[in-house]
C-alpha positions in Angstrom: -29.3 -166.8 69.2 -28.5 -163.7 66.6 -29.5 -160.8 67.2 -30.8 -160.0 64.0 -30.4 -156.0 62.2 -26.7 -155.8 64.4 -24.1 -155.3 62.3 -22.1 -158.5 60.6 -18.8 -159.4 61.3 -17.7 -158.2 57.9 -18.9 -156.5 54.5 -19.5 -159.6 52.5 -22.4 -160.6 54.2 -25.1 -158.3 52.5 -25.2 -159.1 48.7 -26.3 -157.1 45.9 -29.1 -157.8 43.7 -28.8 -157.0 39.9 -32.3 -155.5 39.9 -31.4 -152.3 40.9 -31.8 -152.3 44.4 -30.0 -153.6 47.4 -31.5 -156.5 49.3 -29.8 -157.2 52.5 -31.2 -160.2 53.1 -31.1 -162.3 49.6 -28.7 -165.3 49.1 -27.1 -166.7 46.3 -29.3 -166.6 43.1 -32.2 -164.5 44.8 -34.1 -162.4 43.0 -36.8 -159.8 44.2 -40.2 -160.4 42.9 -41.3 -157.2 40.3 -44.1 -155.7 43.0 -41.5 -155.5 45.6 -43.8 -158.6 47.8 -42.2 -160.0 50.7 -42.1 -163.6 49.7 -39.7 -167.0 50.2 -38.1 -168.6 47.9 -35.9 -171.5 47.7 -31.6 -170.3 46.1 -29.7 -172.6 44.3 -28.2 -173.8 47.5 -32.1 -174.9 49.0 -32.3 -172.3 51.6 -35.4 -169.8 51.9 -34.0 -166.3 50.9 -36.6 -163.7 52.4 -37.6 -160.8 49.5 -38.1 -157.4 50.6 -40.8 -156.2 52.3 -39.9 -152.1 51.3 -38.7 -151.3 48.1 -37.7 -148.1 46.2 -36.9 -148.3 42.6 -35.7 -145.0 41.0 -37.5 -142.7 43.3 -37.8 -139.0 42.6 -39.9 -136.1 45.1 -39.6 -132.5 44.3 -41.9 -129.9 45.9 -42.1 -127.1 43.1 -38.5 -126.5 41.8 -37.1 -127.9 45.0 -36.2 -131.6 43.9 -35.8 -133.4 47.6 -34.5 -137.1 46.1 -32.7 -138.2 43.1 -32.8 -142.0 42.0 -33.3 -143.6 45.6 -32.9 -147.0 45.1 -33.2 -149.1 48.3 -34.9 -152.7 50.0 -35.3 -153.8 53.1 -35.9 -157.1 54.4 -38.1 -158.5 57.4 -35.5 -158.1 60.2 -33.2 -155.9 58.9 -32.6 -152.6 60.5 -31.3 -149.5 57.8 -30.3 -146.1 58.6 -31.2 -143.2 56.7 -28.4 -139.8 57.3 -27.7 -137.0 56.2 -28.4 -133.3 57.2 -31.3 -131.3 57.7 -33.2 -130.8 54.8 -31.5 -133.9 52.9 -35.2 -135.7 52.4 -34.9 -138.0 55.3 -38.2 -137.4 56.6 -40.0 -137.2 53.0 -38.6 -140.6 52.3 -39.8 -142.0 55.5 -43.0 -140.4 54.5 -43.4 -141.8 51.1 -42.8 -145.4 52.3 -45.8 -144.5 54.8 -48.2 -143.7 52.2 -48.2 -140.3 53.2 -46.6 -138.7 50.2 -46.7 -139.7 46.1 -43.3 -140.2 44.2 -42.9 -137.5 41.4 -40.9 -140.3 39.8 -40.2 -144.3 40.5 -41.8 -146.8 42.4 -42.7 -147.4 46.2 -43.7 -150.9 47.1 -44.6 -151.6 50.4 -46.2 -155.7 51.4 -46.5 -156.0 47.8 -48.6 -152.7 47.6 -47.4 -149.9 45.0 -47.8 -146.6 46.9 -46.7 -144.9 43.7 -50.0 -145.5 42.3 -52.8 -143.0 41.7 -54.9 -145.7 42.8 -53.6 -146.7 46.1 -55.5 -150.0 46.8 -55.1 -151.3 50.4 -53.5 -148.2 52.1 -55.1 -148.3 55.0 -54.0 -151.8 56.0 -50.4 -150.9 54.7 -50.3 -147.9 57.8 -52.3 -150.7 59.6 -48.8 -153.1 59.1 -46.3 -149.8 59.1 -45.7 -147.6 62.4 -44.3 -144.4 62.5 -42.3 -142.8 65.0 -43.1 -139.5 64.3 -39.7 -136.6 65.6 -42.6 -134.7 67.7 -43.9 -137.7 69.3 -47.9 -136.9 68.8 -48.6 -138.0 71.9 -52.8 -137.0 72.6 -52.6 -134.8 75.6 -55.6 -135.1 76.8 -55.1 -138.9 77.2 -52.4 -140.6 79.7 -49.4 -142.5 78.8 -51.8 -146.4 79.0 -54.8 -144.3 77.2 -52.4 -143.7 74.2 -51.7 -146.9 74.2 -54.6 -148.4 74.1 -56.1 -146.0 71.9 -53.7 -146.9 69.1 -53.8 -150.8 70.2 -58.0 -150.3 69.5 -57.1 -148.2 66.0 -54.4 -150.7 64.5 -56.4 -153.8 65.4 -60.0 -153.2 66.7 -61.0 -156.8 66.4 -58.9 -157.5 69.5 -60.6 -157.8 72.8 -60.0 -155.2 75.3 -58.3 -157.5 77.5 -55.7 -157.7 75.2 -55.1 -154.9 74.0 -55.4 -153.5 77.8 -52.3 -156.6 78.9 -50.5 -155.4 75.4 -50.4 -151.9 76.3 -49.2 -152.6 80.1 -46.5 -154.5 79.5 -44.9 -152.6 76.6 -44.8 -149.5 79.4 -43.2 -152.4 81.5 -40.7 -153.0 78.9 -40.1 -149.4 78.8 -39.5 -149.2 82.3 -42.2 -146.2 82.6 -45.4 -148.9 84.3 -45.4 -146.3 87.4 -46.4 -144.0 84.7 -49.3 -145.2 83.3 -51.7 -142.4 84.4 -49.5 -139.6 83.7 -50.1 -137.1 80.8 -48.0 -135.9 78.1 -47.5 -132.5 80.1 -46.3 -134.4 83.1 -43.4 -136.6 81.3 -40.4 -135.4 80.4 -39.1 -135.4 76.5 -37.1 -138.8 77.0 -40.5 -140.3 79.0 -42.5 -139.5 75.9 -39.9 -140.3 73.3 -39.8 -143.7 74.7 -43.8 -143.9 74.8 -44.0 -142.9 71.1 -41.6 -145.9 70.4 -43.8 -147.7 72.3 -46.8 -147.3 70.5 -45.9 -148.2 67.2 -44.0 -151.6 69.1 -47.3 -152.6 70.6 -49.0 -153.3 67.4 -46.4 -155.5 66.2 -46.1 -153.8 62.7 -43.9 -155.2 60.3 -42.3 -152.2 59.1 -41.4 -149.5 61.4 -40.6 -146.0 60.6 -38.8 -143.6 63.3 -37.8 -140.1 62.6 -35.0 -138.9 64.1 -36.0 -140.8 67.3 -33.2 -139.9 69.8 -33.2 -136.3 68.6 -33.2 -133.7 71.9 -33.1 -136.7 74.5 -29.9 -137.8 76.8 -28.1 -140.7 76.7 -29.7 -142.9 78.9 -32.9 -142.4 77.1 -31.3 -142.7 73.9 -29.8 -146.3 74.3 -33.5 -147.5 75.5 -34.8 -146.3 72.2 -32.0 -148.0 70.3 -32.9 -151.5 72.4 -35.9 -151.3 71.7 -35.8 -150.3 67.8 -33.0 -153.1 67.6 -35.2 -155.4 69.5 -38.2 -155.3 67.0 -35.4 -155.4 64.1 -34.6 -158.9 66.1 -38.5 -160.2 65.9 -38.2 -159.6 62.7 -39.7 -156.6 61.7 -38.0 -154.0 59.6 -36.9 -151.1 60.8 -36.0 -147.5 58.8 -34.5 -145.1 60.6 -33.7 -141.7 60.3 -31.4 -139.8 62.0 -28.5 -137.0 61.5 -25.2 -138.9 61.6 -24.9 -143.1 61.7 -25.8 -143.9 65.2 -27.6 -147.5 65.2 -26.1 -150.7 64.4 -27.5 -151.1 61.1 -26.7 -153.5 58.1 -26.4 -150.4 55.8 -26.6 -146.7 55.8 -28.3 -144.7 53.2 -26.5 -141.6 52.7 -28.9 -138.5 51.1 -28.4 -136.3 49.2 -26.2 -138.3 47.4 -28.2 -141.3 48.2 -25.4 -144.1 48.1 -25.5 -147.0 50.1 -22.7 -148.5 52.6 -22.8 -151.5 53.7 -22.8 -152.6 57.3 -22.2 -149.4 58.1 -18.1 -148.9 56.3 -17.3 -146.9 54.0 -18.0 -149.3 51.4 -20.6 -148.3 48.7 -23.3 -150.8 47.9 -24.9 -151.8 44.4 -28.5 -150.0 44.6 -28.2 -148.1 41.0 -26.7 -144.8 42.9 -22.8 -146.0 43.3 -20.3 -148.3 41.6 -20.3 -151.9 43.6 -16.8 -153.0 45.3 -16.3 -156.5 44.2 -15.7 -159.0 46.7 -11.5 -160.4 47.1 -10.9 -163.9 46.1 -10.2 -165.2 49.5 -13.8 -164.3 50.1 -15.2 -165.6 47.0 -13.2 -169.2 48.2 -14.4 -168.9 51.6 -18.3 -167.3 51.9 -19.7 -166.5 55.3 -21.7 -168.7 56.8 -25.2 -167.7 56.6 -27.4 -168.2 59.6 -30.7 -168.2 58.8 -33.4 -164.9 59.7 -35.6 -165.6 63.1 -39.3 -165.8 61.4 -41.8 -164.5 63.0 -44.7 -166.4 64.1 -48.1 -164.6 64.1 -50.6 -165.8 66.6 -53.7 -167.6 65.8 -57.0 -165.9 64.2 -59.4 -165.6 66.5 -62.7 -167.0 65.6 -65.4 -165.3 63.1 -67.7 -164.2 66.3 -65.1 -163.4 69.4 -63.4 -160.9 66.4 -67.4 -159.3 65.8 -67.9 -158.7 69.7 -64.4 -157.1 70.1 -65.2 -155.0 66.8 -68.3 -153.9 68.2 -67.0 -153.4 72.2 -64.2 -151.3 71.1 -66.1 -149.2 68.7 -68.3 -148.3 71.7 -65.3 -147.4 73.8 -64.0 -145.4 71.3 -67.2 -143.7 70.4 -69.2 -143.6 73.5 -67.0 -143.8 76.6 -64.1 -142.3 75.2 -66.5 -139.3 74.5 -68.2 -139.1 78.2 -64.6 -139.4 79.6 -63.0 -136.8 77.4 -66.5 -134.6 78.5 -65.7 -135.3 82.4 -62.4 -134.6 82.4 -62.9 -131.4 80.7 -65.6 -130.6 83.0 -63.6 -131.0 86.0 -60.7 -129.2 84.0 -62.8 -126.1 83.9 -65.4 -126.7 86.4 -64.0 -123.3 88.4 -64.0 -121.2 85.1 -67.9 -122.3 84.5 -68.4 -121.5 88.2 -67.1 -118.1 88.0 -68.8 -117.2 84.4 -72.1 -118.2 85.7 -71.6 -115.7 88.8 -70.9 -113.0 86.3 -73.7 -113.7 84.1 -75.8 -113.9 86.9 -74.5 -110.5 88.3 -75.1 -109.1 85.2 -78.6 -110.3 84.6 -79.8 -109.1 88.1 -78.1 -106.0 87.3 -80.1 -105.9 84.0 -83.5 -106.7 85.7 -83.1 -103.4 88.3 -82.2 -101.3 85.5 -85.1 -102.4 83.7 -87.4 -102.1 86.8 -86.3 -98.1 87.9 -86.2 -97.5 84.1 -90.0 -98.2 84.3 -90.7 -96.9 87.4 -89.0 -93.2 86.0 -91.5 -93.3 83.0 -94.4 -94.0 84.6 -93.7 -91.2 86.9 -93.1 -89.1 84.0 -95.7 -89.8 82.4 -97.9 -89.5 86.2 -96.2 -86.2 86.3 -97.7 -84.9 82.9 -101.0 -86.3 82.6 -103.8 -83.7 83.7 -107.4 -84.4 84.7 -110.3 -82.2 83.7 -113.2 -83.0 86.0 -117.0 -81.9 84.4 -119.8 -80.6 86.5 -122.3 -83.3 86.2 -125.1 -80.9 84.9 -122.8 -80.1 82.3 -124.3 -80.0 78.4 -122.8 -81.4 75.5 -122.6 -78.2 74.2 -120.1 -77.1 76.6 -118.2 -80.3 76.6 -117.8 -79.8 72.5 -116.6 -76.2 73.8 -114.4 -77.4 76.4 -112.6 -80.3 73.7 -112.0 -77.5 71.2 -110.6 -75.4 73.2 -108.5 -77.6 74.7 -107.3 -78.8 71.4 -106.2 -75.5 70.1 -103.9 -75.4 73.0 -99.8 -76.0 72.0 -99.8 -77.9 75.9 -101.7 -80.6 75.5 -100.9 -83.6 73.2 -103.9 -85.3 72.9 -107.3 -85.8 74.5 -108.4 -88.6 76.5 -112.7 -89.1 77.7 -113.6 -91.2 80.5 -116.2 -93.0 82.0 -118.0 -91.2 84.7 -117.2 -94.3 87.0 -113.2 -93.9 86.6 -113.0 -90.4 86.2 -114.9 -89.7 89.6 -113.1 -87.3 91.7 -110.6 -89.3 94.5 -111.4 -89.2 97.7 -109.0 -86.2 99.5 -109.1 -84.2 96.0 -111.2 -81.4 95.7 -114.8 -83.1 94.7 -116.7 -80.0 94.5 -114.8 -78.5 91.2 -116.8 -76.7 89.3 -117.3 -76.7 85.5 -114.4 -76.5 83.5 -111.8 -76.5 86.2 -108.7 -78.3 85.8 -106.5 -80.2 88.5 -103.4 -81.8 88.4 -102.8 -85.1 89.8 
């Protein structure tokens, strides 16, 4: 069996379309259909040739005054792996994004399954990212969740018709395949750049997409790591997905390499320039033209069976209430046990700092009440007294600077206390 997206025996093997973009995977008399669908087609010969399932006609990004690509012309075909190089700043990254939907042409078209992403009116984007994965240069791993969480949580996402058990038996044995199963309940934090480089590539292989994206994807990890990602990228090329990569200098064994900023194409990886509209197309020699290669035929790829109508409604609605419900409590457990000792020690503090509060109130009270116990002056009456002197006593007492106001009592509470001198005559004053 072929391992299909390696690189031919020779440069005759990939032929150029006259529509204006490459196709590495057409025959004889092929002929890409005008919305860039992925579609087969009998050639004049009465094999299927496979149409692209990526296409770029013509396309132009500029951000301001800054243009990024000029007149990219390029296809890729189910099973075909491409490489994108070229240095820093050269528009790898904001090609890979346009394909993903992320970013509108200035100029051109993108089709993607058949779907212009070009458009204003992107119809159908959300199952385009559904069928395309992204290996993103950063890896975006969640940190909160551990290398099967991620996993599974993008499994649930992509597909959320699937039943648990599935996606839970998916996500295991890609971290099988990876070699990183003993790592399933480790973080983010606790893996090292290679570990999570490999379980970014992971997650977008899980899904089985159809297109896959990856950014610079052995950038800042060794060796070892970095032939694991290549496997595994070359791999998927060989179920028959296809495969874009990005990357610095021509690292993969690819069917052809997209140069940017020029944007020419060469074929099977030489120094030969391919046909896509951006350079002049070598012609084949004439022993080739007597003697073709032998074309082997594409592995297809066999999707499983729908599930039925009612089994897809009960995953739908069980993994919506994992991802809502118990994906909530967990993430609220494991942040309570996270900072379960900060909590502790704020609620000491506040609660210092409220008994604190209470005694200041408390002798702050106590101090005015003794002020005011320490100001406050009694006036005791004889009880023969007349009104008439009482009226004399009041005035008299009012026309003194000392005393703030004036206060009359029953006889009942302003009896003499026991101990105090009960025998005052009229118009003394005593201070209590």
């Amino acid at each position: 069996m072929e391992r299909v997206g390696s690189r031919p025996a020779t440069g005759a093997r990939t032929r150029v379309v006259t529509n204006g973009a490459a196709n590495g995977a057409a025959t004889n008399g092929s002929r890409a259909k005008t919305n860039g669908a992925t579609s087969h087609r009998p050639g004049t010969n009465g094999t299927a040739k496979v149409q692209p399932v990526v296409k770029l006609t013509h396309v132009k990004k500029s951000f301001g005054r800054t243009a990024v690509l000029r007149e990219i012309n390029l296809s890729v075909a189910p099973g075909e792996l491409v490489e994108i190089t070229g240095p820093s700043g050269a528009g790898k990254t904001t090609l890979l994004r346009l394909v993903h939907g992320q970013l509108r042409p200035n100029g051109g078209e993108v089709w993607v399954e058949g779907r212009g992403l070009h458009r204003w009116w992107r119809r159908g984007l959300s199952r385009v990212r559904r069928d395309v994965a992204f290996v993103f240069q950063e890896h975006h791993l969640l940190p909160r969740l551990t290398a099967l969480e991620n996993l599974t949580l993008a499994l649930q996402v992509t597909d959320p018709q699937l039943p648990f058990k599935t996606i839970k038996q998916r996500a295991l044995e890609t971290l099988e395949s990876l070699g990183l199963a003993h790592k399933r309940k480790a973080y983010p934090r606790q893996l090292s750049a290679g570990e999570r480089q490999r379980i970014a590539v992971g997650r977008a292989l899980a899904a089985k997409p159809r297109v896959i994206l990856a950014d610079e994807p052995m950038a800042s990890i060794d060796d070892d790591n970095a032939r694991i990602v290549m496997r595994l990228l070359e791999d998927a090329a060989a179920g028959g997905a296809a495969v874009i990569v990005a990357s610095h200098k021509h690292s993969f064994p690819s069917s052809r390499v997209l140069k940017l900023p020029s944007g020419t194409i060469h074929l099977n990886g030489s120094q030969k320039v391919g046909s896509n509209g951006n350079g002049k197309h070598a012609p084949q020699p004439l022993w080739r033209v007597l003697l073709p290669i032998h074309q082997r035929t594409r592995k297809q790829v066999v999707r499983p069976k729908q599930l039925p109508l009612w089994r897809r409604t009960v995953a739908l609605v069980a993994n919506s209430y994992r991802l809502v419900v118990l994906s909530g409590l967990r993430s609220w457990s494991r942040d309570l046990r996270l900072t379960a000792p900060a909590l502790g020690t704020m609620a000491l503090l506040l609660l210092l700092c409220g008994t604190l509060a209470m005694v200041g109130i408390a002798v702050e009270r106590a101090a005015v009440q003794q002020a005011a116990e320490a100001s406050l002056v009694r006036v005791y009456l004889a009880s023969d007294a007349s009104p008439e002197a009482v009226a004399a006593l009041k005035v008299r007492l009012n026309s003194d600077p000392r005393i703030a106001s004036i206060t009359e009592v029953t006889p009942e509470p302003g009896r003499p206390r026991p101990g105090r001198d009960q025998d005052r005559r009229r118009g003394c004053v005593g201070q209590g």
